[in-house]
Residue, then its C-alpha position, 0 to 999 in steps of 0.5 A: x277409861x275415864x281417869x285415863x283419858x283425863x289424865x291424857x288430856x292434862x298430859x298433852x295439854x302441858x305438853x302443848x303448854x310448853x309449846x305455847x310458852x315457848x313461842x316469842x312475841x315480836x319486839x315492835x319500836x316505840x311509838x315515837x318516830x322522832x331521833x334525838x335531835x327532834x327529826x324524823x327517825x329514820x325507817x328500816x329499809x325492807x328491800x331485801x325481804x318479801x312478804x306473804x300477807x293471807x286473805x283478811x290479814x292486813x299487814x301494818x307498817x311497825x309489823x313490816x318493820x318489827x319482823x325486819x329487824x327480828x330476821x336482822x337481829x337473829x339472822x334467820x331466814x324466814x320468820x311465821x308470825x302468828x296473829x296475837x289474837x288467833x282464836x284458840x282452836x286454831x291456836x291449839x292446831x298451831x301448837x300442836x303442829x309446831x314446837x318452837x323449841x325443836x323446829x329450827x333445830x330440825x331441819x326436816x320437819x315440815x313447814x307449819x305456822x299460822x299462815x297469815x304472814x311470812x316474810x323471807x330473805x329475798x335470796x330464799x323466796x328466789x331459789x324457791x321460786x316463790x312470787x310474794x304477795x297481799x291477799x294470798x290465797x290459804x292454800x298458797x300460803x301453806x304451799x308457800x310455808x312448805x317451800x321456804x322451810x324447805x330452802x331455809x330448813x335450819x333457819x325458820x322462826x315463829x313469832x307472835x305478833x301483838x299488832x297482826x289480827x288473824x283472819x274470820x274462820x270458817x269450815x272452808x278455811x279449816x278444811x283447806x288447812x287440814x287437807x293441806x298439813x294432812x293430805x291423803x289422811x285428811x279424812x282419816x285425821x277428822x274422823x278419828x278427832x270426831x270419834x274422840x268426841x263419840x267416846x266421850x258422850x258413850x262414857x257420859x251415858x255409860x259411866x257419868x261420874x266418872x266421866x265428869x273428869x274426863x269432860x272437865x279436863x277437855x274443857x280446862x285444855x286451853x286454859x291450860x294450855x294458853x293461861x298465864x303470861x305468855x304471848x299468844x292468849x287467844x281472846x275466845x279463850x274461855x267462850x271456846x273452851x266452855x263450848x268445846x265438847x259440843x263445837x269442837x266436834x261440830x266443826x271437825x264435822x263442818x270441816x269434813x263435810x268441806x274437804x271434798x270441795x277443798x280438794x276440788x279447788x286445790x291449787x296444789x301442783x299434786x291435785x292439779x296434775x290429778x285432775x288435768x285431762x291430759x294426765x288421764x288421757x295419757x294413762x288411758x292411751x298406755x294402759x289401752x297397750x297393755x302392760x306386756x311390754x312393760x317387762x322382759x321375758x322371764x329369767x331362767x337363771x339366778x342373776x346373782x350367781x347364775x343357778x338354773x335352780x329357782x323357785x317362786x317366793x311370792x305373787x303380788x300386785x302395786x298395793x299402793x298405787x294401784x297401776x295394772x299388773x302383776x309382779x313376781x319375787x323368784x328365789x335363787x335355791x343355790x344362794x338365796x337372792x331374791x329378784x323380780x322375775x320377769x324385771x320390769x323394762x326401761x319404760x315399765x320402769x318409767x310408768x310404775x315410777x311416775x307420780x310415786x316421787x315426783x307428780x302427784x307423788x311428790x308431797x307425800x314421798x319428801x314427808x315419808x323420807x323427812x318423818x325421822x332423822x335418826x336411821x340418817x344418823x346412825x349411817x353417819x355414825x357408823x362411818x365416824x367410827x371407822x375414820x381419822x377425819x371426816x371426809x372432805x367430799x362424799x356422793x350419795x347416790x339415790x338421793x331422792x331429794x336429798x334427806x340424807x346429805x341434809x342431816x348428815x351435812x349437820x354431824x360432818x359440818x366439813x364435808x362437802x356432800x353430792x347427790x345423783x339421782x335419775x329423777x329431778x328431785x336431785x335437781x330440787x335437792x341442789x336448789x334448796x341448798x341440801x346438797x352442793x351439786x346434784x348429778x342426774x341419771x344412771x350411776x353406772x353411765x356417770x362414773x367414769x366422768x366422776x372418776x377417783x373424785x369422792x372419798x366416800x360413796x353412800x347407797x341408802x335403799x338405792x341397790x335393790x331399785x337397780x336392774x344390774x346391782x353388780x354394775x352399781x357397785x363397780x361404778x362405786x369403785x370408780x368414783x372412790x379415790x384410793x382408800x375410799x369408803x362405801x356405805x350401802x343399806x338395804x332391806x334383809x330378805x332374811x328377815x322372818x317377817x317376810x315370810x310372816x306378812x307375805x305381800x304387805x310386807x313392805x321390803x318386797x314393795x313392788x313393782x319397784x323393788x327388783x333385788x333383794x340381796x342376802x347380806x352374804x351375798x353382798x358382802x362377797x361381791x364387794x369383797x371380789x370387787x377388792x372392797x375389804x368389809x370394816x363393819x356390818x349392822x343389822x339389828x341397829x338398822x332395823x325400822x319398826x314399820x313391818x306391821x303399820x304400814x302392813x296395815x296401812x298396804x292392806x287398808x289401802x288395797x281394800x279402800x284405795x286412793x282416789x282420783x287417781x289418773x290411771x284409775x277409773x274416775x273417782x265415784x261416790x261410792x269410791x269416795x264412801x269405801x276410802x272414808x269407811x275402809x279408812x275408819x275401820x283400819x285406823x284401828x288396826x294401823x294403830x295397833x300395827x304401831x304398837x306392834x312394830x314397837x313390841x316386837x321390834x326388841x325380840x326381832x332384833x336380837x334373834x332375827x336381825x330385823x328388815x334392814x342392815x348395812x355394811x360399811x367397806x373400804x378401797x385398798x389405799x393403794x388402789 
């Protein structure tokens, strides 16, 4: 156990090393202000960069100067500049949340930095409506490091800036960081950071000798890391790294002792709307009316193919937010499809949608749909094999906020991409320049007005959202030119591990999942439609979450969320359960990680696995 954990600890320390080596040091002008002829040389004009300066920094005019012409000279948009003497634990968090090498060329990563100083084209800080400032406030300045990532999501730099010094830390300042990088898993991070530490000391009395190894390799990681020529080399190198097994843990305790008083002072629009009466009153006023009205009376008859031969398939409750009611899957005995029986109302679907991707919602839902671009990818890829030339427009429908067009815009440099949405994160999608126009409300109401306008047509876990899937479809058809291609991806009701994790298997996600279509069933209804069928995919769809966020819906369920506006207030005894439910499931959420990799080759060559997609085409002549 020891010389595994040694050997760990020198593995990461390289890998961070690397990430270390790789972050540039700002280039500042010579001293000397004079020209060649004796006069004052002339100063850089900053006019049309803002700048973000955080509590305790204090922003020095060859600083100002430097970081202006490195944004002139790389042509990038925003730029991070690290404090050249940033103490080294929050130097290690720095290169353990940024690879400098890989963060510009990953346009979704979210934004990270030291939060001390940015500075943006002035264009970026607008569309983002950012306001910049001196003496910022920390959590504003990682609110303000998010945003402009997410405007210039190509084109953000980090820098080490020799001049800049970094502000005092402090327990205050390291919780309102982590809660802000870590949100909701705050508590979850620190913990299992201080259980690490707990490990150690039990190796230390269980097994000394070998647990020297283990304790040395902790203490030589910032060396390791930061050792050397490099530009960042913390000055608290050798004292910090001496201490670490004893003030690293007191800190991560430090820290976790000032999370909930960083929550409650928590700027952020999510928390702010958390705690604002209004919100509660609102929710107390809806749930006082009861949720019957939140759906329509029970089906009698499949709403696929019209069989009166149905069967319960599962009961279950919102595992995730937690708002009232239950829900039911019905299964169609003549053709398999699965639905919501009774489907929620228009406004039930107002109330269960609310604050899920947009409110509160809304940071953790852009981090869940940016975690990996690859499932992006592999849909553009699929449609690449079955075209001449790329598309010159294409319209993806339940965009969200835009993840798709954003990686896909990156394969198809050529294609213009369109997004619609009902919620406003189309809107935000088309500020932050991640689609080129967005289109707010119900695709079927919509289509008309975009007649014959798009050569392809994109559905990414949008249909089984949709109260009438055969009307989504027929507005597809509408909107495609002659020859158009549709590409549509759901999750596989015929998937084993629906059966085999019941309600905490996630396809079945209600309230919001309302259809869940067989494969042949769908490719059938494109065929009616006079769709022919290019290409279908399941096992390479599939996406190895089945177990994890199993694990996660039950943990969740067991130890909810707090200070959750439709929930009762948050009490001590609610704030221990997260902190104990959260503790004892991060075992079983890692092991359902592991799990979802093990299982996931056997699953897709004898099952097909959650997800597939089916690629089709209009006639030319339609």
């Amino acid at each position: 156990m020891a010389l595994a954990t040694a050997a760990l600890v020198v593995g990461n320390g390289l890998r961070l090393r690397r990430h270390a080596k790789a972050l540039p040091a700002l280039a500042y002008a010579p001293a000397s202000t004079e020209g060649p002829d004796g006069a004052a040389a002339p100063q850089r004009s900053t006019d049309e960069y803002v700048f973000w300066v955080a509590e305790g920094v204090t922003l020095d005019d060859a600083t100002r100067q430097a970081v202006v012409a490195h944004l002139e000279s790389t042509g990038a948009a925003v730029v991070d500049v690290v404090p050249g003497d940033l103490p080294a634990l929050r130097a290690l968090d720095l290169v353990r949340m940024v690879d400098p090498r890989s963060f510009e060329g990953a346009p979704m990563a979210q934004g990270r930095g030291a939060f001390a100083l940015l500075c943006a084209r002035a264009e970026v800080a607008d569309r983002a409506r950012l306001t910049p400032g001196t003496n910022v406030g920390l959590q504003q300045m990682v609110h303000t490091t998010l945003e402009l990532k997410r405007h210039a999501p190509r084109s953000m730099h980090h820098v080490v800036g020799s001049h800049l010094h970094a502000a005092p830390s402090t327990a205050p300042r390291r919780a309102e960081v982590a809660l802000a990088v870590f949100g909701a898993a705050t508590t979850f991070v620190q913990t299992v950071g201080i259980a690490r530490f707990v490990l150690l000391a039990a190796l230390v009395v269980t097994a000394p000798q070998a647990a020297m190894l283990a304790l040395a390799a902790l203490i030589a990681q910032p060396a390791l890391v930061f050792g050397g020529d490099q530009a960042l080399s913390p000055g608290d190198l050798g004292a910090k790294s001496l201490m670490r097994p004893v003030g690293e843990p007191a800190e991560a305790v430090g820290t976790l002792t000032q999370i909930p008083a960083a929550k409650s002072a928590s700027t952020s629009a999510a928390d702010e709307r958390r705690r604002d009466p209004a919100v509660r009153v609102a929710y107390a006023a809806e749930a006082a009316k009861g949720t019957d009205r939140f759906v329509e009376a029970p089906r009698t008859t499949c709403p696929w193919c019209g069989s009166a031969g149905l069967s319960r398939q599962l009961d279950t409750i919102d595992l995730l937010q937690h708002k009232p009611g239950t829900f039911h899957i019905d299964r169609c005995d003549a053709c398999d499809h699965k639905f919501q029986n009774p489907r929620l109302t228009i406004e039930g679907l107002d109330y269960y949608y609310r604050d899920f991707y947009d409110g509160i919602g809304a940071d953790s839902a852009d981090f869940i749909f940016g975690v990996s671009d690859k499932s992006y990818v592999d849909r553009v890829e699929m449609v690449k094999r079955h075209i001449d030339a790329p598309p010159v427009n294409w319209l993806d429908v339940g965009t969200g906020h835009g993840h798709f067009p954003l990686i896909a815009a990156g394969v198809l440099t050529d294609t213009t991409f369109d997004g619609l949405d009902l919620s406003d994160g189309v809107d935000d999608a088309a500020r932050r320049g991640w689609i080129s126009t967005g289109h707010r409300g119900l695709f079927p109401e919509l289509s008309a007005g975009l007649a014959g306008q798009y050569e392809t047509v994109s559905m990414h876990h949008y249909l089984e959202h949709t109260r009438e899937p055969h009307d989504e479809l027929a507005a597809a058809a509408e909107v495609l030119s002659p020859g158009g291609l549709l590409l549509v991806e759901v999750p596989n009701p015929e998937c084993v591990l629906g059966r085999v994790l019941g309600k905490y298997w996630v396809p079945w996600f209600q309230p919001q999942h309302q259809h869940l279509i067989p494969r042949g069933n769908l490719c059938k209804a494109l065929v009616d439609l006079g769709f022919e069928i290019l290409d279908q995919e399941v096992a390479p769809a599939h996406q190895p979450v089945d177990f994890s966020l199993g694990a996660w819906f039950a943990v969740n369920r067991a130890a909810p969320e707090l200070n959750l506006p439709w929930m009762p207030p948050t009490t001590a005894i609610d704030r221990a359960r997260r902190t104990v439910g959260m503790t004892v499931g991060a075992p079983f959420m890692i092991g359902g990680l592991l799990a979802d990799q093990i299982v996931a080759p056997a699953l897709k060559r004898y099952d097909g696995g959650n997800t597939y997609r089916v690629l089709a085409r209009l006639p030319a002549d339609a």
